[in-house]
Each structure stands twice: as C-alpha cells, then as structure tokens.
C-alpha positions in Angstrom: -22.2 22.3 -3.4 -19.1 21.3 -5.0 -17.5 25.3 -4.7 -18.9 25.3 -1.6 -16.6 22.3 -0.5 -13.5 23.5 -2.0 -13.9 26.4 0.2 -14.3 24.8 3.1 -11.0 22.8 2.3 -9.6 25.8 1.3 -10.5 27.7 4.4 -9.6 24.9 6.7 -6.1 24.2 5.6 -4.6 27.3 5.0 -3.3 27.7 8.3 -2.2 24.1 8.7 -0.6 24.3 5.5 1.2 27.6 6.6 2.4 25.7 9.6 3.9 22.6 7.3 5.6 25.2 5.7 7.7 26.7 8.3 8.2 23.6 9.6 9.5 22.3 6.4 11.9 25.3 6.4 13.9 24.1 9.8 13.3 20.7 10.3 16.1 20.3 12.7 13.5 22.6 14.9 10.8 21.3 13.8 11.4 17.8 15.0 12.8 18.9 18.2 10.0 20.7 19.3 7.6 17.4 18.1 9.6 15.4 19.6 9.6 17.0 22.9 5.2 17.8 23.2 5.4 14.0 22.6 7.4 13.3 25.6 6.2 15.6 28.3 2.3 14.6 26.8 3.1 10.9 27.5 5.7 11.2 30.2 3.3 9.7 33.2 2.2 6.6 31.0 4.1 3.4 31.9 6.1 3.3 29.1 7.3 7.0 29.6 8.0 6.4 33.3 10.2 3.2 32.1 11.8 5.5 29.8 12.2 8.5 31.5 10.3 11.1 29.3 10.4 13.6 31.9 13.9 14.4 31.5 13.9 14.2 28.0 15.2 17.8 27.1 17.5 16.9 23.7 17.0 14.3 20.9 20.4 12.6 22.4 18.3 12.2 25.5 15.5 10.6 23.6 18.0 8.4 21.6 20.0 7.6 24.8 16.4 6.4 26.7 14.6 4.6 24.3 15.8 1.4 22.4 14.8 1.1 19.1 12.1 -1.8 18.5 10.1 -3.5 15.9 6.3 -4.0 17.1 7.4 -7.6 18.8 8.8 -5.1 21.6 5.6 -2.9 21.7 3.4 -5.9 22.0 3.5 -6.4 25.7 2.7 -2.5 26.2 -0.3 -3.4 23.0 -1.6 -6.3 25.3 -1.5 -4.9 28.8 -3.7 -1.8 26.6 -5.9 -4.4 25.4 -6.5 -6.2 28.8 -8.1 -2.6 29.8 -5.2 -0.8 31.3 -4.9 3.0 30.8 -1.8 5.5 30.8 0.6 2.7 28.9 1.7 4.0 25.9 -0.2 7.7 25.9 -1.9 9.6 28.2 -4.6 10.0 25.7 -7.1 7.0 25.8 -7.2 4.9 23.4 -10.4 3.8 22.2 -9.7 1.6 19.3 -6.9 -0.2 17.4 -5.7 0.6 13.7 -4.4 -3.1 12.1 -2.0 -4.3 9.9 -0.6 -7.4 8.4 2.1 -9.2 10.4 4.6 -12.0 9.4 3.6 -13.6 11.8 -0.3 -14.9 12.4 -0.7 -13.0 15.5 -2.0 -9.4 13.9 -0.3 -6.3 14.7 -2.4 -3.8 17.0 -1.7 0.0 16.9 -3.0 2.1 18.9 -5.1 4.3 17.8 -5.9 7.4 20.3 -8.8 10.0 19.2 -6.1 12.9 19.2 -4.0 10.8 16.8 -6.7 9.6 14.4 -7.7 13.5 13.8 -4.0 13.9 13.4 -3.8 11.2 10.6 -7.3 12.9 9.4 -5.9 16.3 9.2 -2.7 15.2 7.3 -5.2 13.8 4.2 -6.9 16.6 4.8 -3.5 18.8 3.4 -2.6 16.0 1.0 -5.9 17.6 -0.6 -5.4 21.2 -0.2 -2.1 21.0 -1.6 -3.5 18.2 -4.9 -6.3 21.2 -5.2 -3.9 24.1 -5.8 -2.3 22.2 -8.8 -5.6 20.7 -10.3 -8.4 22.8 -9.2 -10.9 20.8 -11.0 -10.4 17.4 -9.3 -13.4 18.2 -6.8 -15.4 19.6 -9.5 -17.8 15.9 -9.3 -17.9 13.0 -7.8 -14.8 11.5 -6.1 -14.3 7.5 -6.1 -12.5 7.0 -2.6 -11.7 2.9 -2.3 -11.3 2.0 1.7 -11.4 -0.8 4.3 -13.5 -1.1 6.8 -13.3 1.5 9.8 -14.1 -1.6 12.2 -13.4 -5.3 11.5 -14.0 -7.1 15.1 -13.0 -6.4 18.7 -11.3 -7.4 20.9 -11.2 -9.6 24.0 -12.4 -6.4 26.4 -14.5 -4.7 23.6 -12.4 -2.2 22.0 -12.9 -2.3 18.1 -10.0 -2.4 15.6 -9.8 -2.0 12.0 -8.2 -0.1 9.1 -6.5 3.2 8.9 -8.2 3.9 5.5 -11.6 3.6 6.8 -10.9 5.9 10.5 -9.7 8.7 8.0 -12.3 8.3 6.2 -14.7 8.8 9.1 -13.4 11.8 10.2 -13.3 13.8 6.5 -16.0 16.8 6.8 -19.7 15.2 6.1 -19.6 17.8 3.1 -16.6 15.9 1.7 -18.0 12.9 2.1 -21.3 14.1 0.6 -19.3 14.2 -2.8 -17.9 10.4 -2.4 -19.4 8.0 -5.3 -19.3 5.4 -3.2 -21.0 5.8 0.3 -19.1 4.2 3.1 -21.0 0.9 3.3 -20.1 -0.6 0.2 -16.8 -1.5 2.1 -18.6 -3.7 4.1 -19.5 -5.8 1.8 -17.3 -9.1 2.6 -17.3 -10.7 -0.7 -14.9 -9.4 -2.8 -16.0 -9.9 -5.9 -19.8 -8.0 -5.2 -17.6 -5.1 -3.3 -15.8 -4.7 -6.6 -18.8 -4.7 -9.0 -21.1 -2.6 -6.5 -18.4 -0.1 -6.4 -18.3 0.4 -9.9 -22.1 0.5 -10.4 -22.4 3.0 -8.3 -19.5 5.0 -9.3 -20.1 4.7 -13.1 -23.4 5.5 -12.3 -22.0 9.6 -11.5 -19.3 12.2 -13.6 -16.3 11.3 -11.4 -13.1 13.4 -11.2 -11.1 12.1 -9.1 -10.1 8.5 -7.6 -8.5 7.5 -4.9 -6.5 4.0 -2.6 -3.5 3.7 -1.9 -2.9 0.2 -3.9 -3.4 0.5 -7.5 -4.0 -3.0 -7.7 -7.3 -2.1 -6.7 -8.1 0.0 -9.0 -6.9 -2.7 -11.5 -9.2 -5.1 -10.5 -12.2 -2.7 -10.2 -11.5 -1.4 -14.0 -11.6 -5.1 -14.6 -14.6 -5.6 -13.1 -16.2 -2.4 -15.2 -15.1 -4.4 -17.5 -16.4 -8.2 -17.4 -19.6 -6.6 -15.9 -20.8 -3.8 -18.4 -24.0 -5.1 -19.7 -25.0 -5.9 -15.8 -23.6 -2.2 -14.7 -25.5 -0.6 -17.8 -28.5 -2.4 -16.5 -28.5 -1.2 -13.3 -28.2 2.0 -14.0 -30.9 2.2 -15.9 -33.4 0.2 -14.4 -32.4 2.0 -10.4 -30.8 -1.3 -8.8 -27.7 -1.8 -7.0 -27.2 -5.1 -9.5 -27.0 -7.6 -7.2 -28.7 -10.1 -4.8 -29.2 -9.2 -1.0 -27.9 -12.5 -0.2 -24.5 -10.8 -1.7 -24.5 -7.8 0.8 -23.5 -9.4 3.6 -22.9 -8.3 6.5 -24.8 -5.0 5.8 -27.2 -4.6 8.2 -31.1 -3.8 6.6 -30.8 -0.1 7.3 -27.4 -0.3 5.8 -29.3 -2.3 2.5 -32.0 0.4 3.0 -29.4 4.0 2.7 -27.9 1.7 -0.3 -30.8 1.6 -2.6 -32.0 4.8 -1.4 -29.0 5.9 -3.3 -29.7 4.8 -6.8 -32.3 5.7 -9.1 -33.5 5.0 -12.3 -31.2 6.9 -14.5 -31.9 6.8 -18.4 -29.5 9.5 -19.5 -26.1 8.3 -17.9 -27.3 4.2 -18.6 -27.4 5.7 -22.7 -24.2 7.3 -22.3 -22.8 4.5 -20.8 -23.7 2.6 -23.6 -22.3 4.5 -26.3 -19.3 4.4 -24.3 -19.6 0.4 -25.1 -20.3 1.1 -28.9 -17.2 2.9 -28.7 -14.7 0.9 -26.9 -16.5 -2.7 -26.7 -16.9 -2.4 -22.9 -17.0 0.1 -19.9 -13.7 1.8 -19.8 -13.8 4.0 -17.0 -10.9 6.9 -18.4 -14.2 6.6 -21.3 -17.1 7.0 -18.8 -15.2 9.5 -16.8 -13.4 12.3 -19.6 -13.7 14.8 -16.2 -11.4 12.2 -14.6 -8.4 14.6 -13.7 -6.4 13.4 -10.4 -5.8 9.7 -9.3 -3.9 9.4 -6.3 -2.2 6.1 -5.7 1.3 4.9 -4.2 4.1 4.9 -7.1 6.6 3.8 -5.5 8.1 0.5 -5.0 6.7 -2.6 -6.1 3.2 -0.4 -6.3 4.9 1.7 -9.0 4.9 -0.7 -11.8 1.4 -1.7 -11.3 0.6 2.4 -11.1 2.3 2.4 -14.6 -0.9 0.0 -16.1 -3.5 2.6 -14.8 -3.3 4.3 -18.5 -4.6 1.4 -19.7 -7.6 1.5 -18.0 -7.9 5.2 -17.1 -6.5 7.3 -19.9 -3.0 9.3 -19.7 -4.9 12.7 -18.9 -5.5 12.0 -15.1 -2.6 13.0 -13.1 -1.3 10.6 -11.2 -0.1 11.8 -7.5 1.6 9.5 -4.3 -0.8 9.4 -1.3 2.2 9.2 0.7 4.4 7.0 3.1 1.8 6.3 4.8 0.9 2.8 7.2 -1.4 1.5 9.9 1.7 2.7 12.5 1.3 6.2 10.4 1.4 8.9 7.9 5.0 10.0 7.6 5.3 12.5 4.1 2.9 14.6 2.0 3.6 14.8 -1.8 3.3 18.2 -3.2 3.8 16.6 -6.8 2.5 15.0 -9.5 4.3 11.8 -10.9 7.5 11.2 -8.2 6.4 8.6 -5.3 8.7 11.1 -3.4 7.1 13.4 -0.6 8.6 15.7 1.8 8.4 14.9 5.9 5.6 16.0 7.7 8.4 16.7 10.7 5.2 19.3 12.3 3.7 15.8 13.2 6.2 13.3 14.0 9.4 12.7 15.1 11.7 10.8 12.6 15.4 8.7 12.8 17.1 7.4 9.8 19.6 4.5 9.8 21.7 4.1 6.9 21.0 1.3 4.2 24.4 0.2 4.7 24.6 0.4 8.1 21.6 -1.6 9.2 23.1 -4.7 9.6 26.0 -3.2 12.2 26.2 -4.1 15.8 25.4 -0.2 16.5 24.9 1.5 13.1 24.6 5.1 13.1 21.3 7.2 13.2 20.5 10.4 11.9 18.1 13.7 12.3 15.9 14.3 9.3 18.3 17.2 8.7 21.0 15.3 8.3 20.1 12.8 5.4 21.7 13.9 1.8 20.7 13.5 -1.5 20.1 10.4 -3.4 21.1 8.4 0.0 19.1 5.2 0.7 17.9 5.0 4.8 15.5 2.7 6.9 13.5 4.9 8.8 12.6 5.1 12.7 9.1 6.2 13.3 8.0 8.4 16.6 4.2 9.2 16.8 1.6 10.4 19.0 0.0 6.5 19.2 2.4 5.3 21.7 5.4 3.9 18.7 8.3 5.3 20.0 11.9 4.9 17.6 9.6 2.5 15.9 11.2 0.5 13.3 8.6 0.3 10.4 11.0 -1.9 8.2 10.7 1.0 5.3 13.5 1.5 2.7 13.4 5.3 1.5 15.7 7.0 -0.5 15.8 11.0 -0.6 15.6 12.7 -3.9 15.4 16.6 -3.5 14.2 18.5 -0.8 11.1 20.8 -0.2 12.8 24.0 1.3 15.1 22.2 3.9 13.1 19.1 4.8 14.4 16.2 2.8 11.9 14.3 0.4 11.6 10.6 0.4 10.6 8.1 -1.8 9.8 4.5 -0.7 12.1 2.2 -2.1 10.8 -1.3 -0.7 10.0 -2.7 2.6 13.1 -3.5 4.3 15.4 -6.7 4.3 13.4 -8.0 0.6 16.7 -9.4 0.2 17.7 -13.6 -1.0 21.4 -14.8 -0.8 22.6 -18.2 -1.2 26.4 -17.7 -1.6 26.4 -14.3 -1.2 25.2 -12.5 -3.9 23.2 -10.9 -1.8 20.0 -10.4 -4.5 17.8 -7.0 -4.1 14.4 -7.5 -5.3 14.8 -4.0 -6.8 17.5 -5.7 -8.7 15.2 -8.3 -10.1 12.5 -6.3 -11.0 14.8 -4.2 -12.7 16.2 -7.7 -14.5 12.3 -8.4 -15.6 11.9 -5.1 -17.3 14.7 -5.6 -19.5 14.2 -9.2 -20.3 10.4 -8.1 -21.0 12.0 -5.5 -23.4 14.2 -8.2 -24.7 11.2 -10.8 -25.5 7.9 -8.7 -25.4 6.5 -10.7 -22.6 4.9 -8.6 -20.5 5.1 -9.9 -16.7 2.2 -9.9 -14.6 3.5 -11.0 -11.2 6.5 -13.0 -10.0 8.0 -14.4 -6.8 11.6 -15.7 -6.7 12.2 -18.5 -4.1 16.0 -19.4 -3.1 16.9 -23.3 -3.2 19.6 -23.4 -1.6 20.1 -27.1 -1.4 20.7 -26.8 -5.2 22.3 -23.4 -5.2 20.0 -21.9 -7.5 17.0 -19.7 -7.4 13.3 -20.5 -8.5 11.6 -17.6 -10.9 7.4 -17.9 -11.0 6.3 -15.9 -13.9 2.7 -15.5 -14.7 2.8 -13.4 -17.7 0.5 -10.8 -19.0 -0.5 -12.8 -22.3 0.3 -16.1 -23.6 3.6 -17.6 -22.8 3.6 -20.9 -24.6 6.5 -20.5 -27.0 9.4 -22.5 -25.2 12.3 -20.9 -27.3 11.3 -17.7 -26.0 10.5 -18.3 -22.8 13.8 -19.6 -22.7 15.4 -16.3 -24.2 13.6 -14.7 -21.3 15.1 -16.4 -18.7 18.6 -16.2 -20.3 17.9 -12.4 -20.2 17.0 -12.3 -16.8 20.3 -13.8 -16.0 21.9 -11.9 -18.2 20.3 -8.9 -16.7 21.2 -9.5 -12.9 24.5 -10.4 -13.9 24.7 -6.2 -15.1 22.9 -5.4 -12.3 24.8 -7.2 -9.2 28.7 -7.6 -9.9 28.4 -10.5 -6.6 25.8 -12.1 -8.7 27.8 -11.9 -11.2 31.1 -13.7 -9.6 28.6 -16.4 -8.3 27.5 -17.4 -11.6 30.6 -17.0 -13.2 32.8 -19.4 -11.1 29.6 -21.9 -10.8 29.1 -21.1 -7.2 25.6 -19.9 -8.0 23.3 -22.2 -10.9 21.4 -20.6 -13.3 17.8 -19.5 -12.3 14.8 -21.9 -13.1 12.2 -20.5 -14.6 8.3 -21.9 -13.6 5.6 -20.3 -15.7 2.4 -20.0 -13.4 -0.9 -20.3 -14.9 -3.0 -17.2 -15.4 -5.1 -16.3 -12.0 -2.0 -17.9 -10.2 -0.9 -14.4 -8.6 -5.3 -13.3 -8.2 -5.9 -16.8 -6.7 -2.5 -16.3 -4.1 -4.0 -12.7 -2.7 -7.5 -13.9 -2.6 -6.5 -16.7 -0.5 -4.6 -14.1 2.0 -7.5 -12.1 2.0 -9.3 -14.9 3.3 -6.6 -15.2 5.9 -7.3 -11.5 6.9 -4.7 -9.6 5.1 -6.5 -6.5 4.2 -6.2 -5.5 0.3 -5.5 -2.2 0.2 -2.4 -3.0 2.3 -1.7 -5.9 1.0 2.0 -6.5 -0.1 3.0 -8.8 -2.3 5.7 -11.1 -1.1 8.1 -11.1 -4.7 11.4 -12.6 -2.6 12.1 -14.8 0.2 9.6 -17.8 0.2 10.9 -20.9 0.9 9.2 -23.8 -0.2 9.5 -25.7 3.1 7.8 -22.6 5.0 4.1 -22.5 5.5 4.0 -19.5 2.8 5.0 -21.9 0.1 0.6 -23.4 0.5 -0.2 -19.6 -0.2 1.9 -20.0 -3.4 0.6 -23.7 -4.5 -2.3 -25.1 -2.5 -4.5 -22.5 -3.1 -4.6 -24.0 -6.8 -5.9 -26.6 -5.3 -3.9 -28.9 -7.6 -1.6 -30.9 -5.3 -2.0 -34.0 -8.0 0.1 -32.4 -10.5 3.3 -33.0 -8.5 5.6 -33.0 -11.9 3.9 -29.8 -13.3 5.3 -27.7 -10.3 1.2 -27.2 -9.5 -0.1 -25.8 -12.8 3.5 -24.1 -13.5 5.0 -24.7 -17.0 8.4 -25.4 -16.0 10.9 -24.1 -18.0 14.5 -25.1 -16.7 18.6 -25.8 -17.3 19.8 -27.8 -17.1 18.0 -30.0 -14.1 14.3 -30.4 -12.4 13.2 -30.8 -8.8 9.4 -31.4 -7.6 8.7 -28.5 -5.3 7.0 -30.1 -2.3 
C-alpha cells in the first residue's frame, strides 16, 4: 500500500511540478500571466468592478487600481460575503471561511472558494513530491500529520469556517490519508491535554516515518506528553484502548467515538517494544520508538526556528528537518525544495506577489517591487494576491531572500512585521533581542525557555520576563545574565547603544517568571480561540496597561502577590515598580 502511494504521488505531481519549474525559470512571466487569469476570473465581482479588473492588461495597471490593504479594508467585502451575497470578492462561490488570529477580538475571515482550497491542497501536495525525491523512505510507514479542525462554527447565514490545516487535510488523496497515524477526529477533541495524549497513543502505537505541523511547539508538547504518560500509553497499547474516558472526547460525536476504537487493537508486540524502549531511556522517547523516523517538516524560521532547534532532544538528529513553507490562513506563498534553511522559493504559478522594502515601509509612498526584482540577502514585507478574493494583501510578513531557485528568488520568514519597541529611539528588533538571549545563555548556561519584553516608557526602561529552561535561583547569575543581555544589545543595535550610553535609555529589568508561566499564557489564548498551530507568540510590544498584559499575569491567577511581579522573581537595577 505504501509503494502504491508513492506512486500515486509520484504520478500526480510530476506535471505540476514540471510546471513550477518553468515558472520558476521566468518569474517576471510567471506572475504576469497569474496575475492577469486572476483579474479577468474575478473581473465581474464587486470588488473587481470597483477596481476595474477588466482593464487590467500590465502589473502597473493592477498596482495603479488597487490600494494596498491589511484585512481591516477587506472586511466590509468579508461581511457583505457573509450576509449571503455572491460575486464580491471572486466569481467562484465561496462556501466556507479559512480563520486566523487577529489583534483585534473580532476574528479574521478568509475566504475560502472550492477552486482555491484544491489550489492550497495541490501546493502540499508538491511540498511532498519534492520532500520524496530527497528522502524516499519518509512514506515508507505511518505518517504523524498534527492539524486543526477543518470546521470550528458557522456563521450567522450558515457557512462554516475553520483552519487551513484541517481543509488541506480533507482534500489529500483517501490513500494518503489511509497512511496517517492519527485519523482526522482526534483533532476534534477540545481538551487539549486528551488531544495531546490520544495523539500519541495512537501514533506510538504504529512504525512512523515521518511527522508533520507547522509549529514545532506542538510537537514539543506532544513528545512531552509521550513522556509524562508512558506507563498509560504502554497500557493502552497493550490492552486495545484509546486510554482515556469518553467523558474526555468531547465533542466527538458516538460514530466518531465508534471509527476511534475501531482503530485500536490489542497489540502485544509493539506495547513490549515500547517497553524496552522505557528500560532503555526511562520513558517514551519518540526519536526511540520511531528509529524509521526520517523527515519532520516544521517551520524554522523566525521565532519557530529556535523552538525547531529542541526537536533533537526529543526526536533524535537523524530526521531531517524541512520548512513547510510561508504559508497562512490568507495562503501558501513558497515551497522548500531543502532540507534545514526556513528559505523556500515562490510558488509565482499560483499567486501574484509585491514586495516593499524593509526600509521603506514606513514612507509616505515607499516603493514596490516584482518578485524578479528582489536581490540577495535584501529584507522585504510582502504583498499577497490570491485566488480567495485578497488582492495586494498586506500579510504583515518580514522575509528576507537568500539564493534563488533558477530565477525565482527564495525567501525566508524573518518575523511578522512591525515586532519592533522604541522608547527613545532605539528602535529595538526582536530579532535583535533574541539574538542578545543566545549570547547571554552562552555567557551563563541558562537556557531560556520563553520571554516577552514589555517597554515602560514612563521609566524609560524595558521589562525582560524570562522563564528559563531549568532552575534560575542563583541571584549573582541571574544578574550576569541580564548584564549580558545589555551588553549584547548594546553590540547588536549602535542606537541602543547611544541610548544607554548617554542615560537616555535605563538598564533593562529583569522578571524571572515561574515555570508554566509561558504554557499557562498560550493555554489561556487557546481558550480565547487562538488556534495552536498558528499560534504566535507575542515576544515584544505588550504594554502593561493594555488588556494583553491579563494574558501575561491573570492567568496565574495570583493577583495577591502584587510585590512579586505575579509569581515573577524580580531581578532588577537599580529601582522596582509593581506592574499593575
């Protein structure tokens, strides 16, 4: 069965693969021609009429027509969509709505037409024909695919909406899916903590080669669970059971509950090997329980990156580790064709793409370029035009090129866009930070878990909240750290470094959160809807005054500890404030 799908993959993707290509080889052409069966396809919707997509015959026409806009200037097109209106954004219908996170509470609704979801489908569909012709064993067993749910509600005139992840997934080939560890339901499963552990009894349960979400995080905290659950996963397996409660399955409906324990059986032979794998290492490793284990494909870039770089704990150094892409809810914009770079050349046969220069962002009318025109090691936000109804579509992405894949440049994501703080100037890149956190974890040997830095600027200073991987309970050298840090940024940002120097800008003060404090911040957003496996973590920005600060400190439930900064260990020169 397994040959059999690698054929079918094979088979199915050489010509689309052949056209990526040639595409690839002229993207200048490439993107013209996308860009205009996008326009004349969608120039009798309202928005094309507005726009005047029927004259379109050039890019400059497009760019002269079409303002660029974040989603706030799609959302009255979103809403008149959602109120039943047809022909708005695209002349396909759309039937349901792919979500994302917003900053603001009001959710983000993208359209999500039938033609484009097979588009988004098809583009996974090369990411593994190309992973395939570099590790042609990664389909050889089972394949742990982590997703959200396909549908999470509806809206007010009945059209369903949900994650990205969990439409692609829907529309991979049934024989694909046939060689999933995981059957689709388990995402379902609302509480978090029995989607993890299910997930990893049934997966450790089969010979798996190849895992894949675009967070690693995820995979973190399911090799953690594997972990803190291996007597109960050993159990299961053995004994046939899915290893926890119906009362824990919710909302599965009873057929659902049904196709889930029809799925297990009593399996003597893997629940022995599984245990020697615990006589071996003390507990369920997975890289242990899975030595076929040879692809994991993950984001690696930005933030994402330096949690990617702790899968080797958990998972061994022989997997190789590929990006899934610059991919989001609004779209899938690159396809790596390597192993180990969170770069990935355009897909420019799919979409149309406009790139403003990092430096120019903040100009009244900065400049913006073709996808043939970007040059190497150049940082750019990029402008998004698809076929669900975005149009110039500014997706607040940071990418930087880093080689090219015949003509077509290849982009990395950097960090989402604007992640900047600046009280006097200094003008503080998170980038920058992280970058001042390495070395000072170099410097020390504390390992940092998760941090957010908060700008006071009534006391000119910045907050740092640590939580650290181990214990941090020595004062001189938490101390040491935070002089590093400074230290650090000083090298890193010369205005930082003025700042400081004339006294414009105090030393940073240093709070050292509690363990959980980072777990116990995410769960809470994912309570608030703020779907995991897109889930960002907000590392600059917060203010305490804004309503994000209760995501940071009221969800430790601890508000009578005023003086402790809410279970922080504060650490400070030379002065203290109380948070609230």
């Amino acid at each position: 069965m397994i040959s059999l799908l690698k054929a079918s993959l094979l088979l199915r993707e050489f010509a689309h693969n052949r056209r990526f290509e040639r595409a690839s080889a002229d993207p200048r052409a490439s993107q013209a021609r996308a860009l205009l069966a996008l326009t004349r396809r969608n120039a009798d919707t309202v928005f094309g009429r507005e726009h005047r997509f029927a004259s379109v015959r050039t890019t400059e026409d497009f760019a002269r027509r079409v303002p660029v806009n974040d989603y706030e200037g799609f959302r009255p097109y979103v809403n008149r969509i959602v109120a039943g209106d047809a022909g708005v954004l695209t002349s396909d219908p759309v039937t349901m709505f792919a979500t994302t996170s917003g900053t603001t509470a009001e959710p983000k609704l993208i359209p999500a037409p039938d033609r484009w979801r097979e588009q988004m489908a098809s583009l996974m569909r090369l990411w593994m024909y190309r992973a395939l012709g570099q590790h042609s064993r990664y389909l050889d067993h089972k394949v742990l695919l982590v997703v959200s749910p396909a549908v999470e509600g509806h809206t007010a005139s009945g059209l369903p909406f949900g994650s990205l992840s969990g439409m692609t997934y829907q529309r991979i080939p049934r024989l694909v899916q046939r060689s999933y560890a995981v059957p689709y339901a388990v995402a379902l499963v609302q509480d978090p903590e029995a989607r993890y552990f299910l997930t990893m009894r049934l997966a450790l349960g089969h010979c798996v080669s190849a895992v894949g979400t675009p967070n690693p995080t995820s995979l973190i905290r399911l090799a953690e669970t594997a972990i803190t659950s291996s007597d109960e996963i050993v159990r299961a397996v053995h004994d046939g059971s899915l290893g926890i409660p119906d009362g824990e399955l919710a909302p599965l409906e009873a057929h659902a509950v049904r196709r889930l324990r029809a799925s297990v059986r009593p399996d003597r032979s893997r629940a022995r090997f599984l245990e020697q794998v615990i006589s071996e290492h003390g507990v369920l490793l997975p890289g242990a329980c899975w030595p076929s284990l040879s692809l994991i494909g993950c984001w690696l870039g930005g933030a994402a990156g330096l949690h990617a770089e702790r899968l080797s704990t958990y998972f061994g150094h022989s997997p190789a580790m590929r990006d899934l892409g610059l991919l989001a809810s609004e779209g899938r914009m690159t396809i790596p064709v390597e192993d180990a770079t969170a770069a990935g050349p355009l897909a420019v046969h799919a979409n149309y793409y406009e790139f403003i220069p990092h430096d120019d962002i903040d100009r009244p009318s900065p400049s913006v370029l073709g996808a043939h025109e970007l040059e190497l090691g150049q940082r750019y936000y990029i402008l998004l035009t698809g076929g669900n109804g975005l149009y110039r579509y500014d997706i607040n992405d940071v990418v930087e090129v880093v080689g090219f894949h015949r003509a077509t440049p290849k982009l990395a994501f950097i960090r989402k866009g604007r992640e900047m703080v600046s009280i006097t100037g200094e003008k503080l890149h998170v980038n920058q930070l992280r970058s001042a956190l390495r070395g000072a974890s170099r410097d020390t040997g504390l390992p940092v878990l998760e941090f957010r830095l908060i700008p006071d600027e009534a006391r000119l200073r910045h907050d740092l909240l640590v939580e650290f991987q181990a214990d941090a309970s020595d004062q001189a050298l938490l101390l040491a750290f935070l002089h590093s840090v400074d230290s650090n940024l000083q090298s890193e940002n010369h205005e930082y470094q003025s700042k400081r120097a004339s006294r414009r800008l105090g030393a940073p003060q240093l709070w050292v959160m509690r363990p959980g404090w980072s777990e116990e911040i995410c769960r809470a957003e994912f309570r608030r809807g703020h779907r995991e496996s897109q889930h960002k973590w907000k590392a600059v920005g917060v203010d305490w005054d804004a309503p994000s600060r209760k995501a940071v400190l009221a969800c430790l439930d601890l508000e009578s500890a005023p003086h402790t900064c809410h279970g922080a260990v504060e650490v400070r020169p030379p002065t203290t404030r109380d948070p609230r």
